[in-house]
Backbone bond lengths (Angstrom), bond angles and torsions (degrees), N, CA, C in turn:
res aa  C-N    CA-C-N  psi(-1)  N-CA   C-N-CA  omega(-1)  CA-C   N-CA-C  phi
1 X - - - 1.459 - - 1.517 109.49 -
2 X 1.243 108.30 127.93 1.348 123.88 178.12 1.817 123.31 -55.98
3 X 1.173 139.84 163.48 1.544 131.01 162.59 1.515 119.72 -52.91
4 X 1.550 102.12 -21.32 1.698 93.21 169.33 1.246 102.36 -149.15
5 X 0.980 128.37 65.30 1.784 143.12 146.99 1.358 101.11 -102.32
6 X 1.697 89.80 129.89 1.509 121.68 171.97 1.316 123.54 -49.94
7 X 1.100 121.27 127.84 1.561 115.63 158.61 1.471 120.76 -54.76
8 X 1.036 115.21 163.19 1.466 121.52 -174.89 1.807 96.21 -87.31
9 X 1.395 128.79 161.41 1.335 138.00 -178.88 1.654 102.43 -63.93
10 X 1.627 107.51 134.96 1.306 120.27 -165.85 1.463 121.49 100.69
11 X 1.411 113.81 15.62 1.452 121.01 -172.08 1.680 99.58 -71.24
12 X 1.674 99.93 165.91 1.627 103.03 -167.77 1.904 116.60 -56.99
13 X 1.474 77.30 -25.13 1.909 108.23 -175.33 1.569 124.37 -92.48
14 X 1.930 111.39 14.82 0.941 109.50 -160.75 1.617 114.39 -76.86
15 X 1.563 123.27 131.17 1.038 121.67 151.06 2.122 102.68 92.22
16 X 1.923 103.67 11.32 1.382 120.37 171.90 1.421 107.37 -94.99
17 X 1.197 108.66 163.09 1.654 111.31 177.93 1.920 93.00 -118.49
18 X 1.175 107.57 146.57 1.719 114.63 179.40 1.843 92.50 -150.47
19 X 1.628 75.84 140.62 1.764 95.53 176.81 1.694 101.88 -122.95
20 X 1.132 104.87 130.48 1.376 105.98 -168.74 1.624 100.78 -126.31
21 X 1.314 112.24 122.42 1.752 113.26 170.40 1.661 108.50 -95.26
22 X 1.046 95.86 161.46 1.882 110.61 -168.79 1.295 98.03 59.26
23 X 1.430 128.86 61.06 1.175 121.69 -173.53 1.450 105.50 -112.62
24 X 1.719 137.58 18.04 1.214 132.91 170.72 1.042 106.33 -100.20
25 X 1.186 133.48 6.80 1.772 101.43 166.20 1.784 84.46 -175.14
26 X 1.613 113.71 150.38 1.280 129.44 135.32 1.640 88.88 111.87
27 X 1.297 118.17 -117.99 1.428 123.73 -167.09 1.769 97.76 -81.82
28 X 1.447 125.76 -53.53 1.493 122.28 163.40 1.400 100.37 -21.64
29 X 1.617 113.04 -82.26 1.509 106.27 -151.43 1.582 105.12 -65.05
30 X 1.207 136.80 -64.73 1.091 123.31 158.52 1.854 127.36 11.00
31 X 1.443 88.82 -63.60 1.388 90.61 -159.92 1.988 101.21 -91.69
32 X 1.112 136.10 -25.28 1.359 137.32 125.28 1.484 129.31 10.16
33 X 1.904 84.91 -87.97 1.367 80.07 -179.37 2.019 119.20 -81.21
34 X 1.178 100.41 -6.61 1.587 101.70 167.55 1.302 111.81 -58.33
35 X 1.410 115.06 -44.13 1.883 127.95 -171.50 1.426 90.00 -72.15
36 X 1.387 140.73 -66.07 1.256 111.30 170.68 1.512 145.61 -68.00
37 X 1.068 110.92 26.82 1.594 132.71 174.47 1.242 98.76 -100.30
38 X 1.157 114.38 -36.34 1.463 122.73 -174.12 1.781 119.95 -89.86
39 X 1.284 88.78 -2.52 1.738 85.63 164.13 1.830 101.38 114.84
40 X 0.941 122.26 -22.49 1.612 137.41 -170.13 1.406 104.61 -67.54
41 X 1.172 116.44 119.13 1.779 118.43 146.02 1.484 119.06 -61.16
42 X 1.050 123.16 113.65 1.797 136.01 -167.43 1.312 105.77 -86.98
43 X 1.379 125.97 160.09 1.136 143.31 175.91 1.270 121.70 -142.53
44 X 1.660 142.66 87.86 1.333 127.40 -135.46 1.910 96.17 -112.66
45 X 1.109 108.08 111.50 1.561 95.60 175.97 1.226 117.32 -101.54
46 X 1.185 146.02 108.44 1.607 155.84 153.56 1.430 129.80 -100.32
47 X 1.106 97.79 165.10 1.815 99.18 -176.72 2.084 98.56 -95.88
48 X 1.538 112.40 -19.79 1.335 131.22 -173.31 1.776 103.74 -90.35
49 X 1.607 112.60 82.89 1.566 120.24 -177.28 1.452 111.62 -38.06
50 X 2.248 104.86 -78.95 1.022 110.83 161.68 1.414 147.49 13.81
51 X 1.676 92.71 -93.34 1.455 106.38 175.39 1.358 122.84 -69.22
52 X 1.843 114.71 -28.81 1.461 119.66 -175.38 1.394 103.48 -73.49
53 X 1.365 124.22 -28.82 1.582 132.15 -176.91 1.463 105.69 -68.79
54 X 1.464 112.80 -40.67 2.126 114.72 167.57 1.030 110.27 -66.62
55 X 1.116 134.41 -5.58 1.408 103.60 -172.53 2.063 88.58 -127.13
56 X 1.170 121.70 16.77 1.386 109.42 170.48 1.530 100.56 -107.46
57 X 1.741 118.84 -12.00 1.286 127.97 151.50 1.704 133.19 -69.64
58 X 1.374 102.96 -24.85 1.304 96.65 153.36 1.656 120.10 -85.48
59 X 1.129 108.61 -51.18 1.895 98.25 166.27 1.383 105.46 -31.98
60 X 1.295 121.28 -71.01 1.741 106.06 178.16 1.343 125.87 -24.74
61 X 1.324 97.12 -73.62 1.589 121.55 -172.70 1.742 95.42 -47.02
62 X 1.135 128.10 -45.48 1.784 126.04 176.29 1.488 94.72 -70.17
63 X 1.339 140.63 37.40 1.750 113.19 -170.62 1.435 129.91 42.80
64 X 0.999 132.28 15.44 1.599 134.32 170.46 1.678 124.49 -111.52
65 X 1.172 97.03 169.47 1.678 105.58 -146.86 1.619 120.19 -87.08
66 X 1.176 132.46 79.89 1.659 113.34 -156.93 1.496 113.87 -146.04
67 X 0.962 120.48 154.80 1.612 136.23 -161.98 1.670 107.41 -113.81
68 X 0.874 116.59 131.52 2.054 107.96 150.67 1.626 109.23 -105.32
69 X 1.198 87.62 116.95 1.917 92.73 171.90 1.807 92.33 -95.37
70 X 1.253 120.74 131.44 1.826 113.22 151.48 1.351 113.49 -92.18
71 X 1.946 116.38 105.97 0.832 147.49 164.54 1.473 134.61 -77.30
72 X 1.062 126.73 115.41 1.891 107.00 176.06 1.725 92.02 -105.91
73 X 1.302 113.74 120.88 1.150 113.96 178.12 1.618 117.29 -78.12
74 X 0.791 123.05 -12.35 1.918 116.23 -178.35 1.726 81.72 -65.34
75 X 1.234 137.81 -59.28 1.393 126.97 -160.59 1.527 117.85 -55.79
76 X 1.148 123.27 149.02 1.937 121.51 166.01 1.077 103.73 -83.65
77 X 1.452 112.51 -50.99 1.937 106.11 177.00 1.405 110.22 -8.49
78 X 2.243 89.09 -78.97 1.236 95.30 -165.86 1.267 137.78 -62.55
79 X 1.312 105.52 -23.05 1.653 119.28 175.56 1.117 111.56 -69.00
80 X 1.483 119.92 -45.24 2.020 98.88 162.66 1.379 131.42 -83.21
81 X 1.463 111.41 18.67 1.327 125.67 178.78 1.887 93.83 -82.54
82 X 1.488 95.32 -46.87 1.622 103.26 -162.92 1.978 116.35 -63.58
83 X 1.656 80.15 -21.45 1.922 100.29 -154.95 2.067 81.97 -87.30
84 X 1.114 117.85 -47.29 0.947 115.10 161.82 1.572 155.24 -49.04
85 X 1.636 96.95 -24.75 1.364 107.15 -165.22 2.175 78.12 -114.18
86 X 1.155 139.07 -5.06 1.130 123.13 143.99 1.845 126.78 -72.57
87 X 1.303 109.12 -35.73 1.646 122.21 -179.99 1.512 102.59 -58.55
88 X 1.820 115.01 -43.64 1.353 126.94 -171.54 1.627 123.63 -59.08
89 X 2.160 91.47 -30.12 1.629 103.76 -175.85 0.977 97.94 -94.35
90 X 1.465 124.96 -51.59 1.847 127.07 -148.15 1.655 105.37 -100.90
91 X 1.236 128.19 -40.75 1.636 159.61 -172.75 1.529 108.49 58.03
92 X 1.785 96.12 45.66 1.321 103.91 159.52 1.478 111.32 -168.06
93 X 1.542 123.57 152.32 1.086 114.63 145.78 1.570 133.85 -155.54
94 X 1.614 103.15 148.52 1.580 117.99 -153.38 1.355 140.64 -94.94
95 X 1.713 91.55 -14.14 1.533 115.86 167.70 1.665 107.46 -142.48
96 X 0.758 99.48 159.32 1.937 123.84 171.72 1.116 96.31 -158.44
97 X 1.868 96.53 127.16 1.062 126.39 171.77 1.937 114.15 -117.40
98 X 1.021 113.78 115.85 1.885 127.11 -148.86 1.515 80.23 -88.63
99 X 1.423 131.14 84.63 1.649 111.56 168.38 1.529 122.16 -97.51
100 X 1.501 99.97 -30.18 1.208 127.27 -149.74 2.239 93.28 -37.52
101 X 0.983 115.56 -175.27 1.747 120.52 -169.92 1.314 127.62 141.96
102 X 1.334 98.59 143.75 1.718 118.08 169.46 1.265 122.99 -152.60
103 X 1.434 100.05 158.08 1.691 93.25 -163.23 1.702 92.25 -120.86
104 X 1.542 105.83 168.20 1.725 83.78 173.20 2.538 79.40 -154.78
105 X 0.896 94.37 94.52 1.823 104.42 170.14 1.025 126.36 -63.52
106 X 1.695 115.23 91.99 1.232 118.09 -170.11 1.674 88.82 -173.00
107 X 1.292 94.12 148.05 2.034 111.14 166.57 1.483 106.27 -62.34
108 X 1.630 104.30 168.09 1.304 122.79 171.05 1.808 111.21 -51.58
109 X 1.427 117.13 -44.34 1.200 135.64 169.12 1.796 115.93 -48.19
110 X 1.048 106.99 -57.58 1.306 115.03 178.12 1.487 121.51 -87.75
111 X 1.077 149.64 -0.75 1.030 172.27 -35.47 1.831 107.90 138.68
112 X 1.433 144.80 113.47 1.006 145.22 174.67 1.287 105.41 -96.55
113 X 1.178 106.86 160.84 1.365 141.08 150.01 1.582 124.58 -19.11
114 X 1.451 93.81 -79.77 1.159 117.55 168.63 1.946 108.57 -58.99
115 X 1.503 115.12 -52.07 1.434 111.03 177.29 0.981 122.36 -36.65
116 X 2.133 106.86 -45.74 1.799 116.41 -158.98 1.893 81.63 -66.18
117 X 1.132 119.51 -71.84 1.659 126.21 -155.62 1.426 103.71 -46.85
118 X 1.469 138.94 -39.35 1.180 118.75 167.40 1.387 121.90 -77.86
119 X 1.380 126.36 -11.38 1.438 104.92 168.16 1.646 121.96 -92.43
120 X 1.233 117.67 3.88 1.292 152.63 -169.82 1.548 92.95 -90.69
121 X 1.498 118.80 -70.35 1.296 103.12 170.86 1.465 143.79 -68.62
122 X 1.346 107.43 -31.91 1.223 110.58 166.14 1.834 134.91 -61.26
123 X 1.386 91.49 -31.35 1.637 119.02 169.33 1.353 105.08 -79.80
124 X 1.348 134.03 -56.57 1.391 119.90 -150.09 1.574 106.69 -127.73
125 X 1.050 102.38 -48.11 1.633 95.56 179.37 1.930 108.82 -64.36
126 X 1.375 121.88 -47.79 0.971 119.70 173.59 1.990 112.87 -44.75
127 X 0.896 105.41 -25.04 1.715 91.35 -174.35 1.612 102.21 -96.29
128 X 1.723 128.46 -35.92 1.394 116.48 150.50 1.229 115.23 -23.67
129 X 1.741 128.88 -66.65 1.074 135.14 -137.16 1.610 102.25 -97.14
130 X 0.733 111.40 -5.35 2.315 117.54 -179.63 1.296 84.15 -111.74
131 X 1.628 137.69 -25.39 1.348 93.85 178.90 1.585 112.35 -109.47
132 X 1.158 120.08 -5.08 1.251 128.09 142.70 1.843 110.72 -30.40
133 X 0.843 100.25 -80.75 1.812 110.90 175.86 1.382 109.70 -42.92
134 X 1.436 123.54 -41.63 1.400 119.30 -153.10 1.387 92.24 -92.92
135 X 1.408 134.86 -57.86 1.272 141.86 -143.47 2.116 110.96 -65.68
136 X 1.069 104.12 -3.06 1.338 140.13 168.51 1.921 116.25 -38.14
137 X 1.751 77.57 -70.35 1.004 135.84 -143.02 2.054 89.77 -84.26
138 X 1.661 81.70 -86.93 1.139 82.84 174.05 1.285 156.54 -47.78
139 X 1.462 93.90 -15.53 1.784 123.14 -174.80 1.965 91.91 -75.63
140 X 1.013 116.57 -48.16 1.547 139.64 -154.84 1.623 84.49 -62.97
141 X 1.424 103.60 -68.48 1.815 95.63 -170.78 1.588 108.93 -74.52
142 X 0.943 121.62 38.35 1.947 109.54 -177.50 1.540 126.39 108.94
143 X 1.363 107.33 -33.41 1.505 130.94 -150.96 1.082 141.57 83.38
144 X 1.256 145.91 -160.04 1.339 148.73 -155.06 1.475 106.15 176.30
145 X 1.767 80.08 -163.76 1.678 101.89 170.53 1.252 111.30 -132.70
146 X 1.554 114.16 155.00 1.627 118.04 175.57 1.687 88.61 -126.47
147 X 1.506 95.23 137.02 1.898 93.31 175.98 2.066 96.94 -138.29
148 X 1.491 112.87 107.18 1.042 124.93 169.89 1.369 128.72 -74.16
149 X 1.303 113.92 138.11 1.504 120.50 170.18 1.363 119.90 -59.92
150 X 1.121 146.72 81.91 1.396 126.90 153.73 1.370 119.79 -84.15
151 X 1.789 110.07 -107.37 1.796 80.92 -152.64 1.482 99.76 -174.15
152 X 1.141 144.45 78.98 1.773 130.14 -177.15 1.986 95.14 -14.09
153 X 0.625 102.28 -46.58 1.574 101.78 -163.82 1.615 112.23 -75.69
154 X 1.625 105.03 -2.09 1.816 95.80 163.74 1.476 99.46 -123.15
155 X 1.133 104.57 60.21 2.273 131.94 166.30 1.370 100.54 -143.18
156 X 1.605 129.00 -41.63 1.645 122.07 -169.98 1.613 89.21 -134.07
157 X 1.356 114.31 169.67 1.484 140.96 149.12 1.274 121.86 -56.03
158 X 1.432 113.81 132.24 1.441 109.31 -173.66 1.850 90.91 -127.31
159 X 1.176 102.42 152.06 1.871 112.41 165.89 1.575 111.06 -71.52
160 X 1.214 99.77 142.57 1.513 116.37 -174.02 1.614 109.71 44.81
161 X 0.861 108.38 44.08 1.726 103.57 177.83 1.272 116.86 -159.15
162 X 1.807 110.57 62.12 1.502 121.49 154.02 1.185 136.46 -18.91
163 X 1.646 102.94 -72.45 1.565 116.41 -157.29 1.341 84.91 -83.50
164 X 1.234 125.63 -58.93 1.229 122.43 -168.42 1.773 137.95 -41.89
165 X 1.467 92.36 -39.97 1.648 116.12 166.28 1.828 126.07 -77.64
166 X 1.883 94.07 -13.18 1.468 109.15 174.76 1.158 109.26 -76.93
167 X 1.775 109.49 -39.08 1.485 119.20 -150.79 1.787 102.03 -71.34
168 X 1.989 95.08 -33.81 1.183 104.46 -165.08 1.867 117.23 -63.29
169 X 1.399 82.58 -43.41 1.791 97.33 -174.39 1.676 108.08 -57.65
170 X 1.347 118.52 -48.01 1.434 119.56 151.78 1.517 134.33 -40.73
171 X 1.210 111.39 -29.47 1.297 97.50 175.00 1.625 99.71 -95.76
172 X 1.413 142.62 -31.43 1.656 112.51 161.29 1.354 112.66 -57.57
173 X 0.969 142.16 8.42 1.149 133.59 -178.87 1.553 116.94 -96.64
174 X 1.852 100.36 -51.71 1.713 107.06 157.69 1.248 129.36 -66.84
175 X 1.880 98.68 -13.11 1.694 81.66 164.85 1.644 111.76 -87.82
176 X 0.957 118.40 -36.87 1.738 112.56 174.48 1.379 99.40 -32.53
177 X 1.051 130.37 -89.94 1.522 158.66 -152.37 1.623 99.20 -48.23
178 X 1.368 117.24 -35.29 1.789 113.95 176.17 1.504 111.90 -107.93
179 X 1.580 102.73 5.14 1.649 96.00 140.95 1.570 149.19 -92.95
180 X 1.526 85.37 -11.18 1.186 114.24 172.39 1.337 119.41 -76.74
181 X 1.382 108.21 -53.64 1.536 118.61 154.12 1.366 124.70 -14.18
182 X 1.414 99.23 -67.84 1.437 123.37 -126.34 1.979 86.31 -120.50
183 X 1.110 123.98 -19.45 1.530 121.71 -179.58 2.010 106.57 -46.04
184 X 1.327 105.06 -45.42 1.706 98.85 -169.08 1.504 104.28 -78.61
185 X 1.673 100.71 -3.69 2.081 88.85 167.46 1.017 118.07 -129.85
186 X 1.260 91.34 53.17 2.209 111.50 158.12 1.303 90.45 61.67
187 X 1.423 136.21 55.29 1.801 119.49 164.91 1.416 73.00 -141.76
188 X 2.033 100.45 144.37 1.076 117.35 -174.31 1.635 84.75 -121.01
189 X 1.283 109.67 146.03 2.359 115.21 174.58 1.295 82.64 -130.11
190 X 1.525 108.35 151.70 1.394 146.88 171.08 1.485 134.08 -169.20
191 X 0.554 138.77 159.40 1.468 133.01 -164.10 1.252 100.12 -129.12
192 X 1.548 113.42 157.17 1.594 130.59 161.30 1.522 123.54 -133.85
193 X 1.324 104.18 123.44 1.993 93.43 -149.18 1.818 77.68 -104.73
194 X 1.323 126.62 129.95 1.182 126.14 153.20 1.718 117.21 -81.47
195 X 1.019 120.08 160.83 1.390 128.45 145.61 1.354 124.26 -67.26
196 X 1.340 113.37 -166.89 1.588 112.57 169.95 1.880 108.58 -63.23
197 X 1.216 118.70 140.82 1.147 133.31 -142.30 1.874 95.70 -153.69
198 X 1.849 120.49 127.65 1.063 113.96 -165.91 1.777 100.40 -83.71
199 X 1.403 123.52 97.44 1.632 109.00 -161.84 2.200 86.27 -137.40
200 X 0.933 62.55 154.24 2.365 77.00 158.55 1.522 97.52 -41.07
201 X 1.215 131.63 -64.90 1.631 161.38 -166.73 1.710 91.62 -30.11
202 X 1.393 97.10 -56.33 1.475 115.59 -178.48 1.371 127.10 -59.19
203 X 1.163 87.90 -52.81 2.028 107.61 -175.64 1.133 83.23 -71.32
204 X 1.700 148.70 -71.91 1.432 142.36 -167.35 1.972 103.93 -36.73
205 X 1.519 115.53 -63.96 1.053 117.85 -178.30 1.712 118.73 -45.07
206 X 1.503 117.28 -45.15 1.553 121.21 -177.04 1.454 100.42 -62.29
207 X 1.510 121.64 -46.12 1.349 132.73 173.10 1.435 128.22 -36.30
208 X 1.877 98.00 -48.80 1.728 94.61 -172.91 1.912 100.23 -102.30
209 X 1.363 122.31 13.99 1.299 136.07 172.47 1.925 110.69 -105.47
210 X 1.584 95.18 -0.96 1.512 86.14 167.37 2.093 122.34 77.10
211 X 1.363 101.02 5.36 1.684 130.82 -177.31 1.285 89.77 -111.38
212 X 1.868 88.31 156.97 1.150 94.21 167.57 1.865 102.71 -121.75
213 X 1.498 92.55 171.03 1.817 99.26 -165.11 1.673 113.23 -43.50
214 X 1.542 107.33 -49.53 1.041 101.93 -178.89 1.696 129.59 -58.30
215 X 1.589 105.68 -15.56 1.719 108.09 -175.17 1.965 85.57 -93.46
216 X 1.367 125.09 -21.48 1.620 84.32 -179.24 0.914 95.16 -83.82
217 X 1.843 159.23 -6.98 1.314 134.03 -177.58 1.293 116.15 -85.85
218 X 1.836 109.56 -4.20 1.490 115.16 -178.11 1.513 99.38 -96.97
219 X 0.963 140.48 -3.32 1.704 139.89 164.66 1.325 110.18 -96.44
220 X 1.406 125.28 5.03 1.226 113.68 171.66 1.971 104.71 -85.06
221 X 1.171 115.76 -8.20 1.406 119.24 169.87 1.724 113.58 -40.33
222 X 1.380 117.24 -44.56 1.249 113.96 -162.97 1.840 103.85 -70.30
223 X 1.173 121.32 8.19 1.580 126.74 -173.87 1.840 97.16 -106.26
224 X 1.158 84.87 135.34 1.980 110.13 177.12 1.730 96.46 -27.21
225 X 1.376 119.55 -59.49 1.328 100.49 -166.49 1.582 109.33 -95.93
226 X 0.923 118.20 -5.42 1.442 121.09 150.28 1.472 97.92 92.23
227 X 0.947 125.12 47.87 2.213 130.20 173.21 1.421 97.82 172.60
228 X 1.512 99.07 155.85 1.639 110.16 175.40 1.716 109.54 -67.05
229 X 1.081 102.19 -159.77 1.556 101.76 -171.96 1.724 94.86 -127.21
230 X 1.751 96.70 161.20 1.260 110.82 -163.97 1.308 106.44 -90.27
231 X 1.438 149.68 171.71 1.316 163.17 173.83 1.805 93.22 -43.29
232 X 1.980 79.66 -81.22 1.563 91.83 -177.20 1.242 130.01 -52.71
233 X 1.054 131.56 -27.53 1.768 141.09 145.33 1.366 110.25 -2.70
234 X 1.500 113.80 -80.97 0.976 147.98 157.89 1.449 129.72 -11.02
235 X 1.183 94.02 -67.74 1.454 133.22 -176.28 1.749 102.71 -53.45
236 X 1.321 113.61 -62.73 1.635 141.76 159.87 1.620 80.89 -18.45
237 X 1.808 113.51 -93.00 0.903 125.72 -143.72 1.873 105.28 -44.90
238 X 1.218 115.76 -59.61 1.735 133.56 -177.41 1.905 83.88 -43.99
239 X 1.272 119.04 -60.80 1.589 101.32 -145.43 1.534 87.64 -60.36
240 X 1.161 136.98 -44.67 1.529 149.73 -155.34 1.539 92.27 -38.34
241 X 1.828 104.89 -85.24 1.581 112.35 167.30 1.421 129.82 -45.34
242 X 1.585 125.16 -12.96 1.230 126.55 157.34 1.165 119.95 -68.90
243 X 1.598 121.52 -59.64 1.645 106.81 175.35 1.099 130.63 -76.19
244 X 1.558 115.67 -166.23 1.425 135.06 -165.35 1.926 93.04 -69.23
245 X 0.961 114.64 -22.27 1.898 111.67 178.39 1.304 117.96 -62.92
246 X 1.492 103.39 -1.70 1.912 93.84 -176.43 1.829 81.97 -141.76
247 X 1.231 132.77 69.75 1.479 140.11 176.09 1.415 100.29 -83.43
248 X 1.315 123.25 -15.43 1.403 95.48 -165.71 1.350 92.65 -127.66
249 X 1.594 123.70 23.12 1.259 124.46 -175.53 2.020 105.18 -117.90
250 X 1.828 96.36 136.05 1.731 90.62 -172.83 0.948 103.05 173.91
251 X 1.520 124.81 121.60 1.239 153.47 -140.59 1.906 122.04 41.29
252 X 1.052 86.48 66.57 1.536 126.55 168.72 1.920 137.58 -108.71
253 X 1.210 113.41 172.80 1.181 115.38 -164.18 1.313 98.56 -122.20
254 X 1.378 160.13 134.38 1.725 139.63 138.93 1.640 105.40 -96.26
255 X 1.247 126.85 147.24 1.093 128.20 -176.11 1.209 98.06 -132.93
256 X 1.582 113.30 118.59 1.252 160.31 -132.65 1.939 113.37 -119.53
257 X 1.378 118.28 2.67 1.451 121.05 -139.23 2.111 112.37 -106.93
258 X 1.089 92.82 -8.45 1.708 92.42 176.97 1.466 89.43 107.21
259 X 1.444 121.65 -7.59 1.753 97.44 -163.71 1.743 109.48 123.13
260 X 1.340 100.99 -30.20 1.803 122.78 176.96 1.643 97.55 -8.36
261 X 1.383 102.08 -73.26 1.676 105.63 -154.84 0.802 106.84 -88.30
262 X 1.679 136.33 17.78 1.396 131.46 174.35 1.886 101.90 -104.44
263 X 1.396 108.57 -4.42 0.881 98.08 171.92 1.724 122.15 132.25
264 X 1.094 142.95 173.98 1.611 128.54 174.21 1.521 92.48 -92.15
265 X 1.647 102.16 163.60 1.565 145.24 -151.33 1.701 96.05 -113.73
């Protein structure tokens, strides 16, 4: 089976609606078109038209069901524009997936102002603010699940990566706190922290660290399984905490990393 061939009827996701942000390219799309393999009508929100528009054309092209909303998530507007213009098509929804992200590699020293607040928003305020919008929603039809991006690196310290490792540790933290919330109205939060992961995210990171792609995928050797991890990897992990297979699991962590935090290989 291909990256976007359908599941056959009875998928884990059959007959759910999921809105997924950062959903044009890398671990988003990935995890997308898995939810529609799995039976899910998609909802892809990005600030990137283009690419979010290819990949709701390949869901087609596999027979499955999916939208591009262009979203900028730091805004509420837009996030209840998005939570809305899914309620308007489907008049429900069953998963949220918090992907949206940016990283920016650099110390406290090097590091702006302006840098900390945009990776701050894009990481953390953006998943407040979609699930603010969504949880609405979701409470109304039954509930769901919300499964956030964090990060091996918001559990430990990473080099040159302040904002990024702040943003991360914050979002296990908001997911605890909106499961707790949110446990007596049928919404389960959890997080899935990947490791290094072969995505754009990456190539951007070797880029503003002055490497090139191929030497960070050759330092991923020192990890137990010895290579970064794949999109779809990933993807596995999110649908896992999306369906009915993890019901009794919520406000949690999965760690996603080759082995990373258990240690070198």
């Amino acid at each position: 089976m291909n990256s976007t061939e359908r599941s056959v009827s009875g998928g884990r996701l059959q007959g759910k609606v999921a809105l997924v942000t950062g959903g044009a390219s890398g671990i988003g799309r990935a995890t997308a078109e898995r939810f529609a393999r799995e039976g899910a009508a998609v909802a892809i929100a990005d600030i990137a038209r283009e690419a979010g528009e290819a990949v709701v054309a390949s869901i087609a092209a596999a027979g499955g069901e999916s939208v591009f909303i262009h979203c900028d998530v730091t805004k509420l507007a837009a996030c209840e524009t998005a939570v809305r213009t899914v309620a308007d098509r489907w008049s429900r929804l069953d998963v949220l997936f918090n992907n949206a992200g940016v990283t920016r590699r650099a110390s406290v020293l090097e590091t702006t102002e302006e840098e900390w607040n945009w990776v701050m928003a894009v990481n953390v305020t953006s998943i407040f603010l979609m699930s603010k919008a969504a949880l609405p929603l979701m409470i109304a039809t039954g509930g769901g699940a919300i499964v956030n991006t964090a990060s091996g690196w918001g559990l430990v310290g990473g080099r040159n990566a302040v904002s990024y490792c702040a943003s991360k540790g914050a979002v296990i933290q908001l997911t605890r706190a909106l499961a707790v919330d949110h446990g007596p109205d049928g919404v389960r939060v959890n997080a899935v922290c990947p490791g290094d992961t072969d995505t754009p995210m990456l190539a951007n990171e070797a880029q503003q660290l002055g490497q090139t792609h191929e030497r960070i995928l050759a330092e991923s050797v020192d990890r137990p399984l010895q290579r970064v991890g794949r999109p779809e990897e990933i993807a596995d992990a999110v649908l896992y905490l999306a369906s009915d297979e993890a019901s009794f699991i919520t406000g949690t962590t999965l760690v996603v990393d080759g082995g990373g935090l258990a240690g070198s290989g």
